[in-house]
C-alpha positions, 0 to 999 in steps of 0.5 A: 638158686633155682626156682622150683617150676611151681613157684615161677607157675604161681608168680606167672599167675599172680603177675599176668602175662609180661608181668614176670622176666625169666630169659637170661637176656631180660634177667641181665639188665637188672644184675647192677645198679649203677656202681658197677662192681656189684653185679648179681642177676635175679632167678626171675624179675616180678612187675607188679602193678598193684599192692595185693601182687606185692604181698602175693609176691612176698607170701610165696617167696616167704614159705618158699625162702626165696631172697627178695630184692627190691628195685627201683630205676637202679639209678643207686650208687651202692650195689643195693638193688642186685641179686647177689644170691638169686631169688626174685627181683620185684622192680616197681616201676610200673606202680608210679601213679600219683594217687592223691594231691591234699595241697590242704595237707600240705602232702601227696601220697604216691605210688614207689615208681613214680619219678621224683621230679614228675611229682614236682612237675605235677604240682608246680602250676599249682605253687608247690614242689617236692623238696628233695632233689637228688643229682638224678632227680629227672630218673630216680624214683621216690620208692628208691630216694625212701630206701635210701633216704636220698639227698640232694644239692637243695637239702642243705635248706629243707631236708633229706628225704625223711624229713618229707616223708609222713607215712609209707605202706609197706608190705613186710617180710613175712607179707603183712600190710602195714601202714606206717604214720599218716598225713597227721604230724604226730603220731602216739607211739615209736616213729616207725616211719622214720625206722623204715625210712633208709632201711634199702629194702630189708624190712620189705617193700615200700608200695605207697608213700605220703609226701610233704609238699612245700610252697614254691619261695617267692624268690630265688638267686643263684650266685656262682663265685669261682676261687683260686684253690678249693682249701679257699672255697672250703673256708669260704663255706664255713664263713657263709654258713658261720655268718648265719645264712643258711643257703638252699644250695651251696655246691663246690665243683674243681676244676678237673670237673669244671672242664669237663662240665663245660665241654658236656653241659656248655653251663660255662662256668669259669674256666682256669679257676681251682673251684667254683662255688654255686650257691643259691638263696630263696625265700622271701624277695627281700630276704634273697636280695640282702642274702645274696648281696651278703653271700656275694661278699663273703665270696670276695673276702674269701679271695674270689675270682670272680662273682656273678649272679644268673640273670634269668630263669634259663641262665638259672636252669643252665648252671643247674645242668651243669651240676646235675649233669657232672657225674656224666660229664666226667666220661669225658675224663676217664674210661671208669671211676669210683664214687664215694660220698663221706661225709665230714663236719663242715669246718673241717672241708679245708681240712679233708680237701687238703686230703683228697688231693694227697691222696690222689696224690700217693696213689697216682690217680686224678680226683674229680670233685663236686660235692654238696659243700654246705652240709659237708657231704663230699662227692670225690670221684677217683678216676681210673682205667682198669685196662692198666694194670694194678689202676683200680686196686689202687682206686679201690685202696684210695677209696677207702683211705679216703673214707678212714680219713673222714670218719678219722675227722668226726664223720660218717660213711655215707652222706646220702647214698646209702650202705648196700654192698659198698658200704655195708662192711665199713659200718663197724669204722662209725658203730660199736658192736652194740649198735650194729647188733640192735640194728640186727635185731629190729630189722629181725622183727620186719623181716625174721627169716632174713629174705628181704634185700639180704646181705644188704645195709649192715655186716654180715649177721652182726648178732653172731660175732660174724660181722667184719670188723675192720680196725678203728681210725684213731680220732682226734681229741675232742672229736664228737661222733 
């Protein structure tokens, strides 16, 4: 859509100069995230550096009925911070101050911009860290882990990213101001920072967030264990956890991403092993050092290679690059590939792993796979080129076999990605029509006229039967979902 010549006028005011992209070279760099497929260039890209250019922003696009689209770094994996109908892009990068630490509160309030891992880097001397750490911790921002409450390898101890969120400044929709929860732990009323929390930009625009901050553990260790087959590896995370551990970490790579890992990263993980498991254990010294033993013999029960345990912070640190850096790492592999991120119970890994490679299987594709074993959240990547004829069809048709397959185990379709425009159209697979339309509704009353991220996080207008339905997987009986 085009925007009037006033509009542009008023926002050009409002931001200064630089603060708004107009030319089509400019507005191009935001047309996707990272999941390519979705692409859409915004009429106009607004960078605002305070809040009351925010709600000024939000007030004229409101009166004009202009789509917002708000955007992080763009590092999301689900088409959620694309224009696919125009309108104005509001990216929040230059609003990335720390603009308060209370270590006596345990909490930090920050600016949407600032990068998840500047928070802990700014706050580790002292002994504390900001515990969720998505695979892009070192690029994404806070503002975005919020929108779509982000998870990460170390979440299987301490949380996503709603379980460290105390409040949030929001401008809404119709361009009121609203704060939401505090710094207190409890709050009288309806948990209105939990709704918003994961709502990817639809009720509005996060410009402020209160934090927890967690002490640093006085110990850590970090154990890499590699097995013959990944169905092993599986069953031996259901014994580590069924044994009443509960790790920081407990990540599985295979082996098409171990090669590909070693030859990116040098993290020298096992070669020639099926899977690898890296599991890391913190807390209290003692604790760690019975924990770790404890883990390293499951391991061995479960039939492993090998067992090692990192000797020292850098051989730490190592391992870490390795798994964070596996996404990149699969280029070595293939010229694209599609990520999906399911999610399973976790007794039922062996299970939907037995899957993937069937899968892979049928539609002649190889699948890479790393993923946060612990709480069950798979990360397959379907490698494929879509220079050769009908390969990605067949990627786009395993991806979503795949994602029936799981919630067909008792699932969900997203982990901790989120829904965008990727995941958007499968939700009616996990919710009734009656869940689907009271969502509807309650993001009715942050954002009435529909402008804020549209078509966005659920089917399209649920409330008026105009929601795509896709049939439901058959369950299994006794499944709980």
């Amino acid at each position: 859509m085009a925007l009037s010549a006033q509009l542009v006028s008023e926002l050009e005011r409002i931001l200064g100069a630089g603060g708004l992209v107009l030319t089509a070279e400019g507005r191009m760099v935001y047309e996707c995230d990272m999941h390519t497929f979705y692409k859409g260039a915004p009429d106009a890209v607004a960078l605002p550096i305070r809040t009351e250019q925010v709600q000024a922003i939000v007030r004229l696009c409101h009166a004009a009925r202009v789509p917002i689209v708000p955007r992080g770094s763009g590092t999301g994996l689900i088409g959620g911070a694309m224009a696919p109908q125009g309108g104005v892009m509001v990216s929040l990068n230059r609003m990335a101050s720390i603009l308060e630490v209370d270590l006596p509160n345990r909490c930090a309030t920050v600016q949407p911009g600032l990068i998840n891992l500047w928070l802990s880097n700014a706050v580790r001397e002292r002994g504390w860290f900001f515990a969720p750490d998505p695979s892009s911790q070192m690029v994404s921002s806070i503002g975005g882990n919020v929108s779509t409450n982000a998870g990460g390898p170390h979440c299987l101890k301490y949380g996503i990213t709603t379980n460290h969120v105390l409040g949030l400044e929001v401008v809404t929709g119709s361009g009121d101001l609203v704060r939401l929860g505090g710094k207190t732990v409890d709050h009288p009323g309806y948990d209105l920072t939990g709704i918003a929390v994961g709502s990817e930009g639809t009720f509005g625009l996060v410009t402020a967030v209160t934090v927890r901050l967690t002490h640093l553990p006085e110990a850590v260790k970090t154990v890499l264990a590699a097995f013959r087959t990944v169905v092993e590896a599986s069953e031996t995370v259901s014994a580590i956890i069924a044994s009443g551990m509960i790790p920081a970490a407990l990540e599985m790579l295979d082996e098409v991403i171990i090669t590909a890992i070693n030859a990116g990263t040098g993290a020298g993980y096992p070669e020639g092993a099926g899977a690898v498991l890296l599991i890391e254990l913190d807390g209290p010294r003692a604790e760690v050092e019975a924990q770790g033993e404890r883990a390293a013999a499951l391991c061995r029960e479960g039939g492993a290679l090998s067992v090692s345990v990192a000797r020292d912070e850098a051989e730490r640190a190592l391992l870490w690059k390795g798994r964070k850096e596996a996404a990149g790492a699969v280029g070595r592999l293939t010229a694209a590939y599609l990520l999906q991120d399911a999610v399973v119970p976790r007794s039922k890994l062996p299970q939907i792993m037995r899957e993937v490679v069937a899968i892979g299987e049928r539609y002649r594709l190889r699948i890479a796979n790393v993923f946060h074993a612990g709480d069950g959240n798979l990360h397959p990547m379907i490698c494929y080129d879509d220079r050769l004829p009908d390969e990605l069809e067949r990627a786009k048709e395993a991806n979503e076999e795949l994602l029936r397959a799981c919630i067909a185990l008792g699932g969900s379709v997203t982990g901790e990605h989120g829904n965008g425009l990727d995941k958007c159209k499968n939700l009616p697979l996990q919710y009734a029509d009656a869940d689907l339309n009271f969502m509807y509704r309650i993001r009715g009353v942050f954002d009435p006229d529909r402008l804020m991220n549209p078509g966005k996080l659920l089917p399209s207008h649920p409330a008026c039967g105009e929601g795509f339905r896709p049939q439901r997987p058959v369950l299994p009986a006794g499944t709980w979902v």
